[in-house]
C-alpha positions as CSV (number, residue, x, y, z in Angstrom):
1,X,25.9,-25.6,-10.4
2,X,23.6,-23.7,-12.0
3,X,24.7,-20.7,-14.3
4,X,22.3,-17.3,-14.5
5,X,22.2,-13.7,-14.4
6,X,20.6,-13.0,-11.1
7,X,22.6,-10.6,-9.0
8,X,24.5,-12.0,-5.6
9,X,22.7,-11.8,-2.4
10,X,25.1,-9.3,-0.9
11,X,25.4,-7.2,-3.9
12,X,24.2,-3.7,-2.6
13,X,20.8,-2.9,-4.5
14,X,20.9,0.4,-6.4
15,X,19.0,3.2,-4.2
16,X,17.6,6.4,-5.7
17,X,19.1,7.8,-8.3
18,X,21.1,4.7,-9.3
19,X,23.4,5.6,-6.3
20,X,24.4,3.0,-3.5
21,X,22.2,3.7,-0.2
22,X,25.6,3.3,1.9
23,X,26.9,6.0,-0.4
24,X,24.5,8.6,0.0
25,X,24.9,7.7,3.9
26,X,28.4,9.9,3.7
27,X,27.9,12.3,0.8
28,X,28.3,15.9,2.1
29,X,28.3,19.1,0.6
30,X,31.9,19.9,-0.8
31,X,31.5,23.7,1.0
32,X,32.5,24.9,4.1
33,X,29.3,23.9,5.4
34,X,29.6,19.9,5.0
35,X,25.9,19.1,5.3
36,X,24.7,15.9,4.5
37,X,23.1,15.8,1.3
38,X,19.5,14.7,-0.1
39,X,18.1,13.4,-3.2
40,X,15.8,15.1,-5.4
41,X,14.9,12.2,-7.7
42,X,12.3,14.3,-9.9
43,X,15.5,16.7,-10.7
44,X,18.2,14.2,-10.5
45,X,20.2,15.9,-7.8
46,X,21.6,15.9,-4.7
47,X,20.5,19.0,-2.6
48,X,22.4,20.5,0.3
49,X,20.0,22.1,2.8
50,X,21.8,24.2,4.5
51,X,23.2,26.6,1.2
52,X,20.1,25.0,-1.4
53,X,23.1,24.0,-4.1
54,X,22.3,21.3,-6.4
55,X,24.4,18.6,-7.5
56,X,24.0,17.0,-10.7
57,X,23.9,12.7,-10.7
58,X,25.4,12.2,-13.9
59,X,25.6,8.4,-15.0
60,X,24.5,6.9,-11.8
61,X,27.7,9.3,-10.4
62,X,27.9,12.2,-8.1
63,X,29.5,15.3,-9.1
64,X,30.6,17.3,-6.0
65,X,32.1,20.1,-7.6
66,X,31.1,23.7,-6.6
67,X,32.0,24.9,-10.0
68,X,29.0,22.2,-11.3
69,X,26.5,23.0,-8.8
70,X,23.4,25.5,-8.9
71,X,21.5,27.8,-6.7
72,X,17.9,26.1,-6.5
73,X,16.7,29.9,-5.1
């Protein structure tokens, strides 16, 4: 038996933003509109296309609240 550090094979590696990739798969925008969102690493958001709100990643999580987002226009 050997003893180490390495992660497990089938541990999920950390996609952009520290987020899992089968996470950001499902993530929608919280409005009406329920557009998937997309990453905007530089600015450490998730962006809805479809009404341009960022969401700010805060600590590798997610925070889908209107009230938290911005306008990027």
């Amino acid at each position: 038996m050997t003893t180490g550090s390495s992660p497990h094979p089938t541990d999920p590696q950390p996609g952009p933003l520290g987020l899992d990739p089968t996470l950001l798969e499902i993530l929608a925008c919280p409005d009406t509109h329920h557009s998937p969102l997309t990453v905007d690493e530089a600015a450490g958001e998730l962006v809805c296309p479809t009404c341009d709100r960022a969401f700010p990643v805060r600590d590798g999580i997610p925070v889908l609240l209107l009230d938290e987002a911005r306008r990027r226009s």
